[in-house]
C-alpha positions as a LaTeX table, in Angstrom:
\begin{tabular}{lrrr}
\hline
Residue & $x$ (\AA) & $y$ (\AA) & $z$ (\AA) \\
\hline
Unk1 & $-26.27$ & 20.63 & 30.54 \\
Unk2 & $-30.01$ & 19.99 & 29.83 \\
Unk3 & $-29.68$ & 18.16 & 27.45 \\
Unk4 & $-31.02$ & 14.84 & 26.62 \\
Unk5 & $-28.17$ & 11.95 & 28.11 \\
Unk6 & $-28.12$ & 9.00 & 25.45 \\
Unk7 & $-26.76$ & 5.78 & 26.03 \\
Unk8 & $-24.99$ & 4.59 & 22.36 \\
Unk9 & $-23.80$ & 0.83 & 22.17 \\
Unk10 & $-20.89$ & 0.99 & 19.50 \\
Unk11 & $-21.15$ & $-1.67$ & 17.23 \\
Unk12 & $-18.20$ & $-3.80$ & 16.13 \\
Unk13 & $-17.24$ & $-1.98$ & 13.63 \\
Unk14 & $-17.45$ & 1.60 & 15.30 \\
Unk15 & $-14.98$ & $-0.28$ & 17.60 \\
Unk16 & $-12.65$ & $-1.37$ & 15.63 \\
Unk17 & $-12.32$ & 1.52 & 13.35 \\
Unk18 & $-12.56$ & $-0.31$ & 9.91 \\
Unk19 & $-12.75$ & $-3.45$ & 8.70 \\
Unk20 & $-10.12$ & $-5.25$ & 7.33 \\
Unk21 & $-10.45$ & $-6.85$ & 3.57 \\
Unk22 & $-8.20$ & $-9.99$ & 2.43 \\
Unk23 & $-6.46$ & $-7.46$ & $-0.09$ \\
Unk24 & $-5.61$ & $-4.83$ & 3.05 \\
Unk25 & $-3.72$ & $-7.94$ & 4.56 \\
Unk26 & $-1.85$ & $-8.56$ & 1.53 \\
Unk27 & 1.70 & $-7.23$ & 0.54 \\
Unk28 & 2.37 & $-5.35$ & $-2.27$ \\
Unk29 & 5.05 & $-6.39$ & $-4.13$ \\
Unk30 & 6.55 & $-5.40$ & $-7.78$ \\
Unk31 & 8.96 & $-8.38$ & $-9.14$ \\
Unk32 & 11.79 & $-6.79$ & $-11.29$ \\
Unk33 & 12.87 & $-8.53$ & $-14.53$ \\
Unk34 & 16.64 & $-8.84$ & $-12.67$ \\
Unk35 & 15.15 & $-10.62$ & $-9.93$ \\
Unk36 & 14.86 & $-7.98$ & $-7.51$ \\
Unk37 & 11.44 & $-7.99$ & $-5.02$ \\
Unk38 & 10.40 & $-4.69$ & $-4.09$ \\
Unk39 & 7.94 & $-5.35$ & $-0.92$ \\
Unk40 & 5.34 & $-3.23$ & 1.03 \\
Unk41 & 2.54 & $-2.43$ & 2.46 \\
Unk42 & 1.17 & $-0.20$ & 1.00 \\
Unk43 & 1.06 & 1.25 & $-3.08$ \\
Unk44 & 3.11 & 3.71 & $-1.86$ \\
Unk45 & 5.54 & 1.54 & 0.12 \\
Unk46 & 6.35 & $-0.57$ & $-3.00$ \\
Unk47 & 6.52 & 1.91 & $-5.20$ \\
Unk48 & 9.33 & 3.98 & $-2.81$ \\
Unk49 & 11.04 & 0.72 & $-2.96$ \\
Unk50 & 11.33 & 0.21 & $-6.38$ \\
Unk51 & 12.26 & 3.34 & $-6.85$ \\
Unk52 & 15.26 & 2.59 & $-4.70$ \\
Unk53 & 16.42 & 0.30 & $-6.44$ \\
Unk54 & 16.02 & 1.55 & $-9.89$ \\
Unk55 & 17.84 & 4.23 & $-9.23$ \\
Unk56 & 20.87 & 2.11 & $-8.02$ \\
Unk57 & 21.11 & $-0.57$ & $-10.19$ \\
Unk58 & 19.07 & 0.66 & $-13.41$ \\
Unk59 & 19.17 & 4.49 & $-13.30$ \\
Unk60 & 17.84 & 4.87 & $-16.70$ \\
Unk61 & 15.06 & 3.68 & $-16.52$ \\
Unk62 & 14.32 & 5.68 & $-13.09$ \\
Unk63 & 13.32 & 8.85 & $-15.73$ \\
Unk64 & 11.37 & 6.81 & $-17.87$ \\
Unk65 & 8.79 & 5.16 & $-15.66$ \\
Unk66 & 6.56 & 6.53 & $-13.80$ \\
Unk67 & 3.93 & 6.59 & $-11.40$ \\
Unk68 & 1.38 & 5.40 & $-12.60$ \\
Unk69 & 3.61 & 2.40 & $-14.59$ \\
Unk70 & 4.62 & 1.32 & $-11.23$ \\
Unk71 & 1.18 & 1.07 & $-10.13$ \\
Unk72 & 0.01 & $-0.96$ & $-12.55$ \\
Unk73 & 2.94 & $-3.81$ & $-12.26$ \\
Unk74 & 1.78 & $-4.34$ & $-8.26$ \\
Unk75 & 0.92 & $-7.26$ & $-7.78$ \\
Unk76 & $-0.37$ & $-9.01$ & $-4.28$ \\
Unk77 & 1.09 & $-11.17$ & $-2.01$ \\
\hline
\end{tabular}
């Protein structure tokens, strides 16, 4: 309505969204010391999964690690 009508080419990346980084690929995983692999893709992911099993097979130590200790033993896969 009286206005001006622009043409705008996206670029690629307007297309797409976002780009995607080697790291945003990559699984997050945290290795337990009894051998279990919690797996994800995302921080969160992993750290739900751990969590799971913690508090199934080591219970105690659900209440005595937290957050940000799981964060900090993620490692990529």
């Amino acid at each position: 309505m009286g206005g001006v009508d622009a043409k705008v080419t996206p670029t690629f990346c307007q297309q797409s969204g976002s780009t995607t980084t080697e790291e945003d690929v990559m699984a997050r995983i945290i290795r337990c010391e009894c051998g279990y692999v919690a797996r994800g893709e995302t921080d969160d992911e992993v750290i739900t999964t751990i969590r799971g099993h913690m508090s199934t097979d080591h219970p105690a130590l659900l209440e005595t690690v937290g957050r940000d200790d799981l964060l900090g033993w993620i490692q990529l896969d």
